[in-house]
C-alpha positions as CSV (number, residue, x, y, z in Angstrom):
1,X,-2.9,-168.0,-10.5
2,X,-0.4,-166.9,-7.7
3,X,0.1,-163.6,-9.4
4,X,-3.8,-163.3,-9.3
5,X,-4.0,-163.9,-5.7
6,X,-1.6,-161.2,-5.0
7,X,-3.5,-158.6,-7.3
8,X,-6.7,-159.6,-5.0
9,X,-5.0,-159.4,-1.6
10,X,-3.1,-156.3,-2.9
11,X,-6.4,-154.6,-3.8
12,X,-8.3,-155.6,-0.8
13,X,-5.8,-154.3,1.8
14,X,-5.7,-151.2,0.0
15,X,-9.5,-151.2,-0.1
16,X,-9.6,-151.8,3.9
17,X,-6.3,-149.3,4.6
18,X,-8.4,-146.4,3.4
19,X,-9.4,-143.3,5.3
20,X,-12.3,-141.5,4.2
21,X,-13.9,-138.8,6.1
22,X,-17.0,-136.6,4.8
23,X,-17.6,-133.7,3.9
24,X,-19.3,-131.1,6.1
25,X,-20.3,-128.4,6.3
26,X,-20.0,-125.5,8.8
27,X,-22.8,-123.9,10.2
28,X,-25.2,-124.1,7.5
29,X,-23.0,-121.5,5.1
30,X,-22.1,-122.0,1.8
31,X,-18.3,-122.6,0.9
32,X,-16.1,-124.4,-1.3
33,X,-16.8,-127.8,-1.9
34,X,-14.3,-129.9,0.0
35,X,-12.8,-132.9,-1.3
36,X,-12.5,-136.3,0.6
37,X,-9.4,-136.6,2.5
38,X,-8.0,-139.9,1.0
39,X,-4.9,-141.7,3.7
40,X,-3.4,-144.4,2.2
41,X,-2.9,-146.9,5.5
42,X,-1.5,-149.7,3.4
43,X,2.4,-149.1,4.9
44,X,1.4,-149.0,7.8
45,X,-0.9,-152.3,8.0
46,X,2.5,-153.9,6.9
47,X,4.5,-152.4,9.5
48,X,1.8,-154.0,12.0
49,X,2.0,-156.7,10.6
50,X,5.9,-156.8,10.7
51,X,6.1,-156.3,14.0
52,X,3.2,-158.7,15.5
53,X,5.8,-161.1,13.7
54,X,8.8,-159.9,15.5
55,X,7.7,-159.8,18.5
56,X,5.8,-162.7,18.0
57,X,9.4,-164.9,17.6
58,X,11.7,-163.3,19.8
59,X,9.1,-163.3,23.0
60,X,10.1,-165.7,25.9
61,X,7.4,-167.6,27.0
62,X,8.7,-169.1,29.8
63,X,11.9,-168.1,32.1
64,X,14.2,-171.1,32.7
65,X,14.2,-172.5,36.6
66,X,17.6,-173.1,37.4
67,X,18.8,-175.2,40.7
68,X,22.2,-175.0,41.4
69,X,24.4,-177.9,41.9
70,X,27.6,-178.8,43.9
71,X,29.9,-181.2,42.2
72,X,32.5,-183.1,44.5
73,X,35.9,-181.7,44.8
74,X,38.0,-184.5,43.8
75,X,40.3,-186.5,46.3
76,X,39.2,-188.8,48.7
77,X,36.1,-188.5,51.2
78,X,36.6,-188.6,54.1
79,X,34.5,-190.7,56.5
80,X,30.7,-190.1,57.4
81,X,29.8,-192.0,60.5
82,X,26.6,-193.9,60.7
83,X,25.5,-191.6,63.5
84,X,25.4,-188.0,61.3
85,X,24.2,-190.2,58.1
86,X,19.9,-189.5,57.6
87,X,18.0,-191.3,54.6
88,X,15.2,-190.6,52.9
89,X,13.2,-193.2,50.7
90,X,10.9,-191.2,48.5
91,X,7.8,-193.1,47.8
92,X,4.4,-193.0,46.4
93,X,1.5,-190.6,47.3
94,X,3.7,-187.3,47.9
95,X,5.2,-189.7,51.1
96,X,8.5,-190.5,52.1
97,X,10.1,-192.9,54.7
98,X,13.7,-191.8,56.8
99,X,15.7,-193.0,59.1
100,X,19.7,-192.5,60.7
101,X,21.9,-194.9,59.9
102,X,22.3,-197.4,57.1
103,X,20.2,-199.6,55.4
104,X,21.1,-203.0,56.3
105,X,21.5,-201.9,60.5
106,X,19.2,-198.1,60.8
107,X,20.1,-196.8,64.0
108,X,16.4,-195.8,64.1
109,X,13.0,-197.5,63.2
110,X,11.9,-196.5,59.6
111,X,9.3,-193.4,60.1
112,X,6.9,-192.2,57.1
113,X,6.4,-188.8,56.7
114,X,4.6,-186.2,54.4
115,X,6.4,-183.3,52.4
116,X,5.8,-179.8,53.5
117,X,6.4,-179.1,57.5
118,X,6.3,-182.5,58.8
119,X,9.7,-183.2,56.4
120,X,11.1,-179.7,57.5
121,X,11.0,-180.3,60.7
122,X,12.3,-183.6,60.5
123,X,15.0,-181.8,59.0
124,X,15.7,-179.6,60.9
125,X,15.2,-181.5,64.2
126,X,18.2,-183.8,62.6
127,X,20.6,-180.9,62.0
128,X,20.1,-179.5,65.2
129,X,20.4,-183.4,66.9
130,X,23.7,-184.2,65.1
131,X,25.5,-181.2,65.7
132,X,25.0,-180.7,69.1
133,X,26.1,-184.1,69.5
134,X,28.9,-184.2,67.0
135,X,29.5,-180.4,66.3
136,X,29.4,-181.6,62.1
137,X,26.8,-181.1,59.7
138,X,24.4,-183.9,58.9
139,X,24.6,-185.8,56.0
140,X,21.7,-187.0,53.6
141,X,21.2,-189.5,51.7
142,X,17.8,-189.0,49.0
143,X,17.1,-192.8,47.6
144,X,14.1,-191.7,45.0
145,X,12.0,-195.2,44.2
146,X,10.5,-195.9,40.9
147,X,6.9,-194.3,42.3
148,X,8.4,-191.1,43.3
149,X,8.0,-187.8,41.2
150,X,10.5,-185.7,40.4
151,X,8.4,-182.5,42.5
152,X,9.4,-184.6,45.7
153,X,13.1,-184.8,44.9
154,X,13.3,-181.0,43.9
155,X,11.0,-180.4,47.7
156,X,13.4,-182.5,49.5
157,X,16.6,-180.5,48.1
158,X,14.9,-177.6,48.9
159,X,14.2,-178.8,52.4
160,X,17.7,-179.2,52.7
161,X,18.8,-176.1,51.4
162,X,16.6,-174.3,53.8
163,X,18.1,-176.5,56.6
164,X,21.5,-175.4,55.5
165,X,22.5,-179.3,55.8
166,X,26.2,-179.0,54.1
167,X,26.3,-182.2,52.5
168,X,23.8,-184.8,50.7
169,X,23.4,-187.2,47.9
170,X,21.0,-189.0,45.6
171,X,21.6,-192.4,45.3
172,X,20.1,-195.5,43.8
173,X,17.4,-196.9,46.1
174,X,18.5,-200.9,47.8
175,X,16.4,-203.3,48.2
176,X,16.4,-202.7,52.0
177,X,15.0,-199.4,51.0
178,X,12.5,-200.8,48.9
179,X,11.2,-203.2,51.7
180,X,10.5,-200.0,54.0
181,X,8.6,-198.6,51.4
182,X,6.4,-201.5,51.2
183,X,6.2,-201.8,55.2
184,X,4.4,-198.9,54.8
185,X,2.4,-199.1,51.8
186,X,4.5,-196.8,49.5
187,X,6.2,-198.8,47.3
């Protein structure tokens, strides 16, 4: 049965690989018949074929999206004080909620803001605070909640990249944290 199959598929290709052109005739005079040109296209259907498969196989789809990422050097850190320290809570609804300080004691009040300018300026406005006060870089603390997507995280590292802040983390959010989210409806 298999053998027939291949007899059938064999013949049909050839069938549909075939050239044929007519003959005709030139100007209404009488010459030698011409025989049909006859092109055998069946290699070359193959070769088509071959290659579709190729290509098809080794094609990347899709490039990779790589983000770098700095790894501590090892040895101990030294200390961050309370003033240069920012945190952001990322919540639900593409919102997020900062403040300077630390959880348990913020040196400011808990403010919610959107991602896209309002977070880059916040940012920014930060950077520019802490170092003319300090004359270090701010430091950042990302808590990501458990309604947060991952498109915020990667828009708040950006953020910070574009800020040129030198230092941050992502941490596990506390339940402090967690309560400021739900003061303001994003938790």
């Amino acid at each position: 049965m298999g053998l027939l199959v291949t007899n059938l598929l064999t013949l049909n290709t050839k069938i549909m690989a075939e050239l044929n052109s007519s003959s005709a005739r030139a100007g209404g005079r009488r010459g030698a018949k011409r025989m049909p040109l006859r092109v055998d296209l069946t290699a070359m259907v193959d070769l088509a074929f071959l290659l579709i498969t190729f290509f098809m196989l080794t094609t990347v789809l899709t490039k990779p999206q790589v983000m770098p990422v700095t790894m501590p050097v090892p040895g101990p850190a030294g200390p961050v004080p309370e003033s240069g320290t920012m945190t952001v809570c990322l919540g639900k609804n593409n919102r997020a909620v900062w403040y300077m300080g630390m959880a348990n004691n913020p040196l400011t009040a808990p403010t919610q803001i959107n991602y896209g300018k309002q977070l880059s300026a916040t940012i920014a406005g930060k950077v520019a605070e802490v170092f003319k006060r300090t004359g270090k870089g701010l430091f950042v603390i990302i808590k990501p909640s458990d309604h947060s997507i991952y498109n915020n995280l990667v828009e708040t590292i950006d953020e910070l990249n574009s800020a040129n802040v030198p230092s941050y983390a992502i941490a596990k959010i506390a339940p402090q944290d967690i309560g400021f989210l739900n003061n303001k409806g994003l938790y």
